[in-house]
Residue, then its C-alpha position, 0 to 999 in steps of 0.5 A: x828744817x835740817x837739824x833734828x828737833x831735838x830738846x837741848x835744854x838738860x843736853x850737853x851742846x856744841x856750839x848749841x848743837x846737840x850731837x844729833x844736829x852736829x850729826x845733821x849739819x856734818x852730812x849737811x856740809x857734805x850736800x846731803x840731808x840726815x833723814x830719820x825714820x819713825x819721825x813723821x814730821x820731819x821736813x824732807x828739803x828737796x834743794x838737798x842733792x842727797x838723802x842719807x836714811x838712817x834709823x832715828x836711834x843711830x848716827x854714822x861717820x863713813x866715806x862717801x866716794x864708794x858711794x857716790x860712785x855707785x851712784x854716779x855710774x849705776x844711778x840706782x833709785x836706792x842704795x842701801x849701805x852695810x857700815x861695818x864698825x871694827x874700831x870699837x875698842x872693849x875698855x874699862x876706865x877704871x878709877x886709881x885710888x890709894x888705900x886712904x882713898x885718895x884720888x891717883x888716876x883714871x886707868x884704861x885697860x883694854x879688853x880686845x875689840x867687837x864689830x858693830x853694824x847699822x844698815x843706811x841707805x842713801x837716795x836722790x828721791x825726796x819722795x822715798x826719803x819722805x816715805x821713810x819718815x813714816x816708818x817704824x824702827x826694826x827691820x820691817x822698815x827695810x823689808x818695806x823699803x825693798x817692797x817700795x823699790x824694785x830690785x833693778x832700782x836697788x843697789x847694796x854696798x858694804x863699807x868700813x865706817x863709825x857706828x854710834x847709838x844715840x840712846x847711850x851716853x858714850x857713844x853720843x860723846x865719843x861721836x863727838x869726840x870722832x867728829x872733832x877728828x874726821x869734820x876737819x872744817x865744821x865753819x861750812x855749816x857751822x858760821x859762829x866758829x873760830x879756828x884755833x891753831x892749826x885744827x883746833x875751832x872754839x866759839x867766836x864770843x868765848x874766852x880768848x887764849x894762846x893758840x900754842x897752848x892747844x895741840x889738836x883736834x879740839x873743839x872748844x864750846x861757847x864759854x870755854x877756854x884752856x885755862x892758864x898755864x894749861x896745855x889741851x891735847x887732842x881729839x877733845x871736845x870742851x862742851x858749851x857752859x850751859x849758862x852762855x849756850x848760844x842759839x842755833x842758826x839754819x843755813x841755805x842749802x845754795x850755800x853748799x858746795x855740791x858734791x860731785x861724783x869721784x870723777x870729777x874729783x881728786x883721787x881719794x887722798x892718801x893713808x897717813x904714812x904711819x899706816x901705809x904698807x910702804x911705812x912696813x916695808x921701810x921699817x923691816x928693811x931699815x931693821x935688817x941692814x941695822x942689825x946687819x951692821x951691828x950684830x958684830x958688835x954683841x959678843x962684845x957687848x954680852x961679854x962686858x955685860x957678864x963681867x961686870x953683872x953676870x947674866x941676865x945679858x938682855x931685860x924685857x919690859x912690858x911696853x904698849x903699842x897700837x891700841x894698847x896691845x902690851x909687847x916685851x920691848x928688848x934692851x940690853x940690860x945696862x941697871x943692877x940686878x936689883x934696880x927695881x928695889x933700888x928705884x922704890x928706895x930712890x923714889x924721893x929723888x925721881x928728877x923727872x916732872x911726868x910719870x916716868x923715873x929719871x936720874x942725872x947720876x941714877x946709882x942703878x945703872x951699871x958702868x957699862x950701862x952708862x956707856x951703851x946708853x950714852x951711845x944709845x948701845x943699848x936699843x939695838x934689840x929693840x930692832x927684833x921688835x921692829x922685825x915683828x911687827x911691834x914697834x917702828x924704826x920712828x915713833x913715840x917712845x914705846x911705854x908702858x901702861x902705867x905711863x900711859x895712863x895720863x893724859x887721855x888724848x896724849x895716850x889716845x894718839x901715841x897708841x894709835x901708831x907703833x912706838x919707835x926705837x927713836x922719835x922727835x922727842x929723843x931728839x928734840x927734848x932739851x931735860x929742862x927742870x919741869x918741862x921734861x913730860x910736856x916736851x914728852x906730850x908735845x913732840x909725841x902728838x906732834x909726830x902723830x900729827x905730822x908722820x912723813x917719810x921725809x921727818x921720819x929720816x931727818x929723825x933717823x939722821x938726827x939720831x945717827x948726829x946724836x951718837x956720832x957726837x956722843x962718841x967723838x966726846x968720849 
């Protein structure tokens, strides 16, 4: 038996699974078996190429290539992993209400980050996998471990990966919901699932619906279905309807790819662009030949802006950027002095359908404001931010926290790359009548999604064909 044996009948399940099987099955997809201890009669299967010990009270998502590499060169009997944790967020989720107690939104706000750690083991030995079994769960199994294998047997690894509790709600939700985003292929053990769209996989026997409607990861339970007229934004998971869970079903262990030693694999593949040190590089050399070209243009710029409004020259907004840090993002300043009084008046007239404020002919822009923001004049500061560090020259639209309190996915993926002084959806949105926040959701997951050098200077280019356009009509 593969999967833990796990009550599932009051649990939310996937599929049928529980987090703790979708646990098993994930490293099973992988060749190797998820073997807790404190459970003696747990069935240690010997056609497992590997055993991955872990204590019964947790789950864990980490890289293996490291590992296997330790394996491969130094075959230890034992190898006992140190995953280290460094992702995990301290929030709150807080409920928005009006005074009456009206329902607005659900707000998150981020209070810094801690480190989490567990301590795994990984073997080829079915013999010490069975011992395992048979231990407690506190750290004398380990120290009885140690005892059993003798230290010329042993090796010790440190790795960076994903820690959960499986004795906590959110931890056993947010694995999931990690799992959607890591296991880019559960149908290798997983034989009922369909794929929707690009990443996305549902239940073969649910509802039916329009794979352009979902933007992915999302996992989409037995009798589950994006409801019409709706959009899903990932990583989410849409757990199975309780009344048409489907039964589990075991696969053979023959019918598993082995997984074999980075030496006889592909290289490890490479960061996504948005977080390799050369997306720095390009960002802090595109800011300096940007500001290089343009500084000559701010005496004229401050000088219109003073005549027109008097000081202040430049406005400061607090925007968020990677995992909700809040940064002044800097602009020329193009609206009167009085333009958040003016906004509280003029709310009745908002002609955007999302949560940010629009106006065709909005009266708190200046003259001149409208010049710098039909040429896009008025960004310029913005590449300050990129010098430190704050936003990219590409990215969503840097926005503030209010903004991105809707649509948790939407929010989770745009804060997980620098907002950018342009982006797909400046390019691309077209200000049809309520479709304005949609275009907004969709070209922003789909740039997380899809970041490469090459999309990030045919945006730069498009932006450039943009201005260049706007200045020929003028």
């Amino acid at each position: 038996m593969s999967a833990l044996p796990v009550e599932t009948r009051d649990e939310h399940t996937l599929w049928g699974y529980t987090p703790e099987q979708l646990h098993s099955r994930f490293w099973k997809a992988r060749g190797i078996q998820v073997v807790p201890n404190q459970m003696p009669e747990f069935e240690v299967d010997r056609r497992a190429e590997l055993y991955l010990l872990v204590d019964h009270k947790h789950m864990v998502i980490m890289p293996v290539r490291k590992l296997l590499d330790v394996l491969y060169w130094l075959k230890p009997d034992l190898l006992v992993v140190r995953v280290a944790d460094r992702s995990v967020n301290q929030y709150r989720e807080v409920v928005d209400t009006r005074p009456d107690g009206h329902f607005l939104r659900f707000q998150r706000s981020y209070e810094g980050s801690t480190d989490r750690l567990a301590r795994v083991a990984v073997t080829t030995d079915p013999l010490i996998a069975r011992d395992w079994t048979l231990m407690s769960s506190d750290r004398s199994a380990w120290a009885r471990l140690r005892r059993l294998i003798p230290s010329d047997l042993r090796s010790a690894i440190a790795v960076d990966g994903r820690v959960y509790a499986n004795t906590v709600d959110t931890d056993r939700a947010r694995f999931v919901r990690d799992l959607a985003k890591a296991w880019t292929h559960p149908d290798s053990t997983i034989a009922r699932l369909q794929r929707v769209g690009n990443a996305s996989w549902q239940d073969a026997d649910s509802p039916k619906f329009d794979a352009a409607r979902v933007s992915g990861p999302i996992w989409i339970g037995a009798g589950r279905s994006i409801p019409e007229g709706k959009v899903g934004v990932g990583p989410a998971v849409l757990w199975d309807d309780p009344e048409v869970r489907p039964a589990i079903s075991d696969i053979d262990w023959r019918d598993i790819e082995p997984v074999q030693p980075r030496s006889e694999r592909r290289m490890k593949e490479p960061a996504p662009w948005t977080q390799r040190p050369a997306r720095r590089f390009f960002d802090i050399v595109f800011a300096l030949i940007a500001l290089a070209i343009t500084l000559p243009l701010y005496p004229f710029i401050i000088a219109a802006i003073i005549i027109e409004d008097r000081t202040p020259i430049f406005f400061g907004h607090k925007r968020e950027t990677t995992n909700g840090k809040e940064f002044k993002c800097w602009k020329f300043r193009t609206m009167y002095r009085n333009a958040e009084k003016m906004k509280a008046e003029l709310q009745g007239a908002n002609e955007a359908d999302g949560p940010q404020f629009f106006m065709e002919n909005d009266p708190r822009i200046t003259r001149v404001g409208r010049v710098l923001r039909k040429l896009q004049l008025d960004e310029l500061p913005q590449f300050f931010n990129v010098l430190f560090g704050q936003m990219s020259v590409v990215g969503p639209r840097p926005s503030p926290f209010s903004e991105n309190q809707y649509c948790p996915g939407w929010r989770e993926a745009r804060l997980s790359v620098r907002p950018g002084v342009t982006g797909l959806w400046q390019i691309r949105r077209t200000r049809a009548d309520g479709a304005d926040f949609q275009e907004w959701i969709r070209y922003d997951i789909e740039y997380v999604e899809q970041a490469s050098l090459r999309l990030d200077l045919l945006i730069i280019w498009k932006t450039i064909a943009l201005v260049a356009g706007a200045l020929a009509r003028r």
